[in-house]
N, C-alpha and C positions, 0 to 999 in steps of 0.2 A: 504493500500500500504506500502511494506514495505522500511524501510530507503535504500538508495543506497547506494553502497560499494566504499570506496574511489579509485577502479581500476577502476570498473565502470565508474565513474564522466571521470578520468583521461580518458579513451580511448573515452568517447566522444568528453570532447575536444579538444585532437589530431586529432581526426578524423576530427572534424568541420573547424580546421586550414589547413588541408592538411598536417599533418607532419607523422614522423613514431615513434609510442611509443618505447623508450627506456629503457631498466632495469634500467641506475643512475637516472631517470626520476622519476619512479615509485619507487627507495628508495629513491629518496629526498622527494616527494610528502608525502609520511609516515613518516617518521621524521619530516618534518614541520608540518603537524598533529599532531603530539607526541609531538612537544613542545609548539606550540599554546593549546592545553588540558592541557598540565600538566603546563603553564605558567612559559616555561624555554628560557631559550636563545640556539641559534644555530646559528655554523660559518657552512655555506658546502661549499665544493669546487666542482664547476658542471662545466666540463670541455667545451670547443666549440662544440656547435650539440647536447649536452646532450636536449635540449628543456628545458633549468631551468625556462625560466620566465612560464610555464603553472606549473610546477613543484614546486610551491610556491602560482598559483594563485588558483590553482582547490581545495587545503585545505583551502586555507584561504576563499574563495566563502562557501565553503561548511559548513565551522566553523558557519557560520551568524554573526559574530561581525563586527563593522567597522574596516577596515585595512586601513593602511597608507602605501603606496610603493612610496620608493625615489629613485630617479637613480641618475648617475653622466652625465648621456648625452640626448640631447635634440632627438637623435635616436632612442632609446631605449622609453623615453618616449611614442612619435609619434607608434610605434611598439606596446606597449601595450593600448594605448585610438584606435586607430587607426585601430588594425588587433585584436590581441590576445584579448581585453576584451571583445567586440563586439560580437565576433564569441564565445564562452566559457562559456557569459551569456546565447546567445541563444541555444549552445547546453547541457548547463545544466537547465535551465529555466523545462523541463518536468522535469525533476528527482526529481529537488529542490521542484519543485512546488511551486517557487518563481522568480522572476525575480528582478536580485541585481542590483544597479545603479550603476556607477562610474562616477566620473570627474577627472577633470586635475587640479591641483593648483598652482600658481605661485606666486613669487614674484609681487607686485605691482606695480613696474617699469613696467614688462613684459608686463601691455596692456596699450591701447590711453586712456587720461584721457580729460574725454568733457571738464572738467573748460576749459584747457589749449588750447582745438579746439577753443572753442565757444569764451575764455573772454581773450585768448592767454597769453603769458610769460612775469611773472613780468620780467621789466627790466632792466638789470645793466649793465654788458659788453657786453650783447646782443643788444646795440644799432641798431634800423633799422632793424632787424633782419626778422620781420613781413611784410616790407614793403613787402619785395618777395615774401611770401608766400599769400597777397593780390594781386600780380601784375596778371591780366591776362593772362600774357605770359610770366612767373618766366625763366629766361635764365640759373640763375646757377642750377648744380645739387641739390642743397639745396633746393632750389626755386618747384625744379622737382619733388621734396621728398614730401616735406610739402603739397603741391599742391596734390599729389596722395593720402597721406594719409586722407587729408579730404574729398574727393571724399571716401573712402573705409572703412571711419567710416559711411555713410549713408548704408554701404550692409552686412558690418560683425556683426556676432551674437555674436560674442567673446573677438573682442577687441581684442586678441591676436598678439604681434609682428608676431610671428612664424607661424600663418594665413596670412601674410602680403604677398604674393609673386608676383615679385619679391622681395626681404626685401630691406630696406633702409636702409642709412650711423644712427651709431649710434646719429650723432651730430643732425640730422635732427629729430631722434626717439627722444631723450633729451629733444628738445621743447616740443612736446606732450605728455610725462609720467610725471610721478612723484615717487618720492620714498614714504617710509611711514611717513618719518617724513616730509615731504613737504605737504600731503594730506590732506585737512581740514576736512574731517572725511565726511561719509555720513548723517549725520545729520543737517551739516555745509552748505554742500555744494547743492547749484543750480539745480546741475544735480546729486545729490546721486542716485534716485531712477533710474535712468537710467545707472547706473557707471559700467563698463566693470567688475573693479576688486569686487566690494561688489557682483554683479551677480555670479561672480566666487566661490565668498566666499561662497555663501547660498547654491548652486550647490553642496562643498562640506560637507556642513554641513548635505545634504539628501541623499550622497549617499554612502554604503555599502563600496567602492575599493576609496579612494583618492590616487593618481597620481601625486607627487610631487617631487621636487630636492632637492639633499642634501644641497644644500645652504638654502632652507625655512626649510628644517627638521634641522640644526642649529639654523638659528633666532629664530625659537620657542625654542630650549633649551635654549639657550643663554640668550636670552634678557628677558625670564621671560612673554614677554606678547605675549597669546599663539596664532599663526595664524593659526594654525592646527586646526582642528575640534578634539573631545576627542575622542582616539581610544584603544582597546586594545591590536590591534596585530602591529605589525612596523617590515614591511621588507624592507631591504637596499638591493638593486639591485647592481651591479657593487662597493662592499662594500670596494674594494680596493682601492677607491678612497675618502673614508669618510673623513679620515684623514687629508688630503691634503685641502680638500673641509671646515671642520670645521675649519681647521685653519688658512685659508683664512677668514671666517666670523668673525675670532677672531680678525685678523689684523688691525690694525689703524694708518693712517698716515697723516703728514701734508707736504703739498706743500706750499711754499710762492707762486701761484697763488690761490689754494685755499683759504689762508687767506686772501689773496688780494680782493679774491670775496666776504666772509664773510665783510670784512669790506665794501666794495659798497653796499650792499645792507641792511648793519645795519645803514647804517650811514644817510640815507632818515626814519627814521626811531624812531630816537634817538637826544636826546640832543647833543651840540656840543661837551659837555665836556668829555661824554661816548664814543662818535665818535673816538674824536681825541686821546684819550688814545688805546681805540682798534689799530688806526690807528698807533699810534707811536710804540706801543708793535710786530704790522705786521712790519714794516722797521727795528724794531733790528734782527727778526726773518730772513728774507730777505736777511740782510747783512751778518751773521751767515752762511747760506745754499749757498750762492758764494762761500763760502771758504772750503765746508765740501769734505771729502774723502771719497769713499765710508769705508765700514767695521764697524763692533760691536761698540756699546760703553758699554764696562763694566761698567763704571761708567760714568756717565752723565759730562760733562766739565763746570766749572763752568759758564762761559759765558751764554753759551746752558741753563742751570740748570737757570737762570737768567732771559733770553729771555722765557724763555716757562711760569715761576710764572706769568710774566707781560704777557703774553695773558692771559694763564687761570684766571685772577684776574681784566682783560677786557673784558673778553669776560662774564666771570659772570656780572658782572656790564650791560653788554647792554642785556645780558638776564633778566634781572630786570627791566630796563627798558622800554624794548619791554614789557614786560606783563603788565605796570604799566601804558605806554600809550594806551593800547588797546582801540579801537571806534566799543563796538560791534554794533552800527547803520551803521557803514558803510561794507557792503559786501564785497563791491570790493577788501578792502584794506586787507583782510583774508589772500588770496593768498600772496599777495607779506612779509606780516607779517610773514607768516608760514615757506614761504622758506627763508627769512630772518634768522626766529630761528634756522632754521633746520642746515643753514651753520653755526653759532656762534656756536648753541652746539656740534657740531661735533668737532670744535678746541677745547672749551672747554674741552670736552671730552679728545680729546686724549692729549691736554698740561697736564691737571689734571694724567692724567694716567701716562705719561712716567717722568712729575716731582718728580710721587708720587716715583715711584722707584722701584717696585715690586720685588723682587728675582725668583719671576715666571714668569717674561715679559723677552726677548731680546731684546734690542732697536738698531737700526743700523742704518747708511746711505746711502743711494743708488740714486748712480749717473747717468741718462738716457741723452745718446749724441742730444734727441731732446727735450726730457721733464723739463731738468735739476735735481736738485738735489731734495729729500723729505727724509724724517725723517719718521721710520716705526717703527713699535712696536708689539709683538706679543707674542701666553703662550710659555713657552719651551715647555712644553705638555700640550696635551687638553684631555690627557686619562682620569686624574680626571674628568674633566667636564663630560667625554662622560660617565663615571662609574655613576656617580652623578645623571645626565639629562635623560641618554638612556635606561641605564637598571635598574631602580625602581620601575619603575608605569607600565611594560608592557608586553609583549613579543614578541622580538626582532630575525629576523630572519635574516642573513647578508650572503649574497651569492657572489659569484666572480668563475670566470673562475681559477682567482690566488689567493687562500689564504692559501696554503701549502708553504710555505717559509723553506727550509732547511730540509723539510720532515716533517713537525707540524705544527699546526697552534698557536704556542704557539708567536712566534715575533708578528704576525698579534695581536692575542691577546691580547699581554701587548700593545703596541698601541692603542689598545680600553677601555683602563682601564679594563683589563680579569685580574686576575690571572691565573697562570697553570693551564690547563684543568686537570680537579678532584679534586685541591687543596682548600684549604679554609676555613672560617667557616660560620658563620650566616649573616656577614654581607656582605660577598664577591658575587657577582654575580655567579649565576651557571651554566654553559655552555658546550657544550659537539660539538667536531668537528667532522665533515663526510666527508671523499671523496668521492663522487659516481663516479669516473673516467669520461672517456671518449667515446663516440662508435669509437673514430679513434686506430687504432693499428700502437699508434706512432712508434715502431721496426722498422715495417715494411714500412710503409709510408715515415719518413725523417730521418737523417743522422745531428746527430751534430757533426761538426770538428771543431776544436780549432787548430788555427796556431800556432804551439807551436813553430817553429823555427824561429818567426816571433819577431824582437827587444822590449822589455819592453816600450809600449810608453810612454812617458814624458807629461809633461803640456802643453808646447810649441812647436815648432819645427815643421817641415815638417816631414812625415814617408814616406821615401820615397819606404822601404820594402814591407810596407803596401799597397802603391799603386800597385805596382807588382802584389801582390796578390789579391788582386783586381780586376785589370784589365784582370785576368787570370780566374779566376773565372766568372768572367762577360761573358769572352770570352767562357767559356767552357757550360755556360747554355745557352748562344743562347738570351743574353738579359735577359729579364724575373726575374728580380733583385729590388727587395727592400732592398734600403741600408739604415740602420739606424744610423744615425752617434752622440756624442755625445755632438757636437754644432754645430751651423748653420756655422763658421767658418770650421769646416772640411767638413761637406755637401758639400759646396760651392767651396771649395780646391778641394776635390773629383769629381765631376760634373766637374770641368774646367777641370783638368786633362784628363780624360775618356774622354770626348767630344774631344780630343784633341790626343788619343791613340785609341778609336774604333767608327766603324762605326755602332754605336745602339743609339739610340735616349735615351737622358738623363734627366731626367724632375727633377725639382729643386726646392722644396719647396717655398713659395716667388715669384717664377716667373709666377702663378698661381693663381683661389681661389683653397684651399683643392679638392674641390668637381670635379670640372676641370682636374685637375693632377690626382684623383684618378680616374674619370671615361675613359681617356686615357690614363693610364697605365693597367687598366685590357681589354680596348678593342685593345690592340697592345701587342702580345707576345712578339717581341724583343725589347720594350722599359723596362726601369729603372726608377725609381723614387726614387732620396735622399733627406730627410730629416730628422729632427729632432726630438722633443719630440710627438707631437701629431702623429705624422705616429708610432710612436713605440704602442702605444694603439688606433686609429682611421682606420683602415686599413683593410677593410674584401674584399678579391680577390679570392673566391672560383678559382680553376681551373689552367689554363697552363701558365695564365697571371703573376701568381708568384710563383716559382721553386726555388728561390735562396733568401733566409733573412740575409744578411750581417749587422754585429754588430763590426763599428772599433774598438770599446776597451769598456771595463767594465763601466755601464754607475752609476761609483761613484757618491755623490754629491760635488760640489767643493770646494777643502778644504780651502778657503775663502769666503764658504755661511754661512753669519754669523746664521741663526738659526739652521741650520744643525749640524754645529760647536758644537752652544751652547748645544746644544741635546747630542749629543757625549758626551762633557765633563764633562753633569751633571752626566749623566751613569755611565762615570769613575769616579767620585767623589764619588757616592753613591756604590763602588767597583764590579761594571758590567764593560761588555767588550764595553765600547763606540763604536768600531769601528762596532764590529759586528750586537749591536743592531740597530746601525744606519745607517752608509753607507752603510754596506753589506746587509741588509734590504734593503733600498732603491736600490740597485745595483739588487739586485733579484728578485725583485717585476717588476722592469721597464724592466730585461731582459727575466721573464715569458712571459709580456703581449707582448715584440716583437717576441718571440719566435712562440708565439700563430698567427701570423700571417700568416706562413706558411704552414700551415693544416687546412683547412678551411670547409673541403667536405673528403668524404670517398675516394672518386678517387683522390686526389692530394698526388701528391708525390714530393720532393725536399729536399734541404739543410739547414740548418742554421750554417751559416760561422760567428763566433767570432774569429777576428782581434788582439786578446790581447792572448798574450800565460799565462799571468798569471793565467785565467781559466783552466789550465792542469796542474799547475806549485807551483801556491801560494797553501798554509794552505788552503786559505776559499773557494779556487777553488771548492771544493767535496758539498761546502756548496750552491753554488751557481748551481753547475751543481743538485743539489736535487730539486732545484727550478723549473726546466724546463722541459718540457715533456720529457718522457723517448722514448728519440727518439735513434736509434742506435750510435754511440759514436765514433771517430777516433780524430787523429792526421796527419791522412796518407796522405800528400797531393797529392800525384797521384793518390790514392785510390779515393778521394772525386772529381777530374778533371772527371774520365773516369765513375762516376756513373752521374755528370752535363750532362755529353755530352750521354749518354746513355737515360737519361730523358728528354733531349732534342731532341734527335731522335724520342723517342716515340711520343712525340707530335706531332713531326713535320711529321708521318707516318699518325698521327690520324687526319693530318689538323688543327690542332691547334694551 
């Protein structure tokens, strides 16, 4: 018999998914061939509809090595264990003359953990906390939670939060996981052989496709101790989001409640002497954090500088001493030890890190009206990392609807530790970018207009132009309006307005779960929905339900986020354009993926209205309009009223 040809593979399984083979389909499918063989790296850019996730999966199946696929969304995930691997194995299973396995891999937190069912939660500010989840008849929600989920650990196979449905409050999820530094190890523990997450593990250790998030495909770089199984090929799913996601994992911070908790539960624990120094080293720290502002601290103040020696120089001390009292005769006391250490060394940690000082950390403080203040710490870039951890041992394949920024993929790429595509020498990673377009014929399909006679908005203030426009635009599609606004403050602005000038139902980020708002905005043509960052990337409305994608102003980042900031200015220091590599990077990446909300299906037609005339007007205006689908182009605001109202007609002929 002889070998299958990789069209072949591909149109089986399309066909087994129910979808329609595409030509960007079938060049990305051969290009990630081409670079899993020849062991190189590739950025593509596979627009909405192209079918990219079989487009990555039917080489890599085909290849026979283990792959690792990380996404940034837990939908996507669900989409490929759930539809797409299912269906793909079994319609390539004859061909292959193999049948490949896959699993899902999570984080450890992500499933129920039996110690914590069966022998319940060490306890320190959780006083009483059990009583409810024992009481026959738990009245609070909490009570409701814990009660459900021990009934649903005797039927699931998985453990999985995200099998949990309906899902419970995180605080309730809290008592029954664990992190991995809480974990007493399957060795350690009672119930290893039985452990949701070691089951998970071994799962992906036998099978072919692992299915995990870019948060664990971090911690395995990052920290060195590997939770991946060994693979050769690593494809990044939704890769636009990597960045953002690793330097989240990189992040570290301290709360004076979380010290607070570190010391209750070291201090049952520990001599009085270790106790009480932890303890006093938390109340300078404490007193400090009442007084802090948010924004950067270039240089650490010396009080601060002060306050952080003396924890990290207690909190070493009671980690010395937790290990030095250890009673491995007593079981029970494992648990409450572990999570003990786990809280010390995390202060530890990050006091030692932000005292130490690093020229490649930004430290900052940030103020929350319900959480209070915390002290944060983070790399300016994690490109070295990802140059270093991502692309040495493997080959990497990083895909995105949006990874053409300014018409290259050259910004995207230095963010990943790339150099210029073709540049470099032996030691430099080698990579080569693809667009395989889109099947939509954005021309013809949508209309980008830019209000260009619309006032320069400011940081603050009311726009009151902008609501005009707005409200006219709103008016002229017949409803059917996703407004993407650049803080929950002008969402909010906007939504009272509008509810206040027309008679179309306005749905309000906030006043809803996601899921809620989103599934009564696509089942109501004349309603609207504003919101904020997750609606600009979370948001798929095939159809008549969304005609109109409103962008108030340029969705910069704020020139008081201090690692944003500090990103900029390293740029400009090292004699690059800070602005461009960073804000207008971020400005164009965030207004690709809202853009991309408006064209969803072959038959949808509408607008996408940006609020800021600086995208007609400014320099980097041409840079940003490169970013976005080449959809037809105006300024004309009559022009863009009488084509709303036109498409609004049509639907409303077609009953829609």
């Amino acid at each position: 018999m002889t070998k299958p040809s990789l069209p072949e593979l591909l149109h089986a399984a399309v066909t087994a998914v129910g979808g329609v083979e595409r030509p960007g389909q079938v060049t990305m499918a051969e290009a990630v061939a081409e670079a899993i063989d020849d062991d190189s790296h590739l950025l593509v850019q596979a627009g909405t509809g192209t079918g990219k996730s079989l487009g990555y999966l039917v080489p890599a199946l085909a290849h026979g090595e283990r792959v690792v696929v990380a996404t940034a969304t837990l939908a996507l995930q669900r989409q490929l264990v759930e539809r797409d691997l299912p269906r793909t194995v079994e319609a390539l299973h004859p061909l292959l003359r193999r049948r490949p396995e896959f699993a899902m891999l999570k984080g450890r937190s992500n499933y129920l953990c039996l110690h914590r069912l069966h022998e319940g939660m060490p306890q320190d500010d959780e006083e009483g906390l059990f009583d409810q989840f024992e009481a026959a008849a738990p009245t609070s929600k909490l009570g409701k939670d814990l009660l459900r989920m021990r009934d649903w650990a005797d039927e699931t196979e998985t453990g999985d939060r995200d099998d949990l449905t309906p899902g419970v409050s995180d605080r309730a999820w809290n008592q029954l996981s664990v992190s991995s530094r809480e974990c007493l190890g399957a060795s350690k523990c009672a119930y290893g052989a039985e452990c949701f997450a070691e089951m998970a593990r071994e799962r992906a250790k036998l099978a072919d496709v692992v299915v995990t998030n870019h948060a664990l495909l971090a911690i395995d770089a990052i920290e060195g101790a590997p939770v991946l199984p060994q693979h050769e090929v690593l494809i990044v799913d939704e890769a636009h989001e990597l960045v953002s996601r690793v330097t989240g994992v990189a992040t570290g911070e301290l709360t004076p409640g979380q010290v607070n908790r570190a010391v209750r539960r070291a201090a049952k624990l520990v001599n009085e002497k270790a106790a009480d120094a932890l303890q006093t080293a938390a109340e300078s720290f404490e007193k400090l954090m009442e007084l802090a502002l948010p924004g950067r601290l270039e240089e650490i103040p010396e009080d601060l500088g002060y306050a952080l020696m003396a924890l990290r120089d207690a909190a070493r001390t009671v980690i010395t001493a937790i290990g030095a009292t250890r009673d491995k005769s007593v079981q029970d006391e494992n648990a409450v030890r572990k999570q003990a250490l786990a809280a010390v060394e995390n202060v530890h940690a990050v006091a030692e890190r932000i005292s130490h000082g690093s020229e490649y950390d930004v430290v900052w403080y940030e103020r929350h009206d319900r959480f209070g203040a915390s002290l944060r710490v983070a790399p300016l870039s994690v490109s070295g990392l990802l140059r270093e951890k991502l692309f040495s041992e493997r080959s990497v394949v990083l895909t995105s609807a949006t990874l053409k920024l300014g018409g290259d993929f050259n910004g995207v790429g230095a963010s990943l530790g790339l150099a210029p595509e073709g540049s470099g020498g032996e030691d430099v990673p080698q990579w080569k970018g693809l667009d395989v377009g889109s099947p939509f014929d954005y021309p013809k399909q949508g209309i980008l207009y830019v209000a260009r006679h619309l006032a320069t908005p400011g940081r603050e203030g009311s726009r009151g132009d902008m609501m005009d426009e707005l409200a006219e635009l709103v008016e002229a599609a017949g409803g059917r309006t996703l407004g993407l606004f650049s803080s929950m403050r002008a969402a909010q602005a906007a939504a009272e307005e509008l509810r206040g000038r027309l008679d179309k139902p306005i749905l309000l980020q906030g006043e809803e779960t996601l899921g809620e708002l989103i599934k009564t905005f696509a089942g109501d043509a004349e309603t609207c929905l504003f919101g904020t960052l997750s609606l600009w990337q979370g948001v798929d409305v095939p159809g008549p339900g969304c005609q109109l994608v409103v962008m108030d102003r340029i969705p910069f980042p704020r020139p008081d986020d201090p690692l944003m900031s500090a990103r900029q200015k390293a740029v400009e220091e090292a004699g690059g354009n800070g602005f461009m590599a960073v804000a207008a990077t971020h400005a164009a990446l965030l207004m690709a993926q809202g853009a991309g909300r408006l064209v969803r299906a072959t038959g949808d037609r509408g607008v996408v209205a940006v609020l800021d005339p600086r995208l007609a007007n400014a320099r980097y205006g041409s840079y940003l309009r490169a970013s976005l689908p080449d959809f037809w182009y105006t300024t004309d605001r009559n022009q863009v009223r009488r084509s709303l109202a036109a498409i609004d007609a049509a639907a409303k002929q077609e009953g829609k």
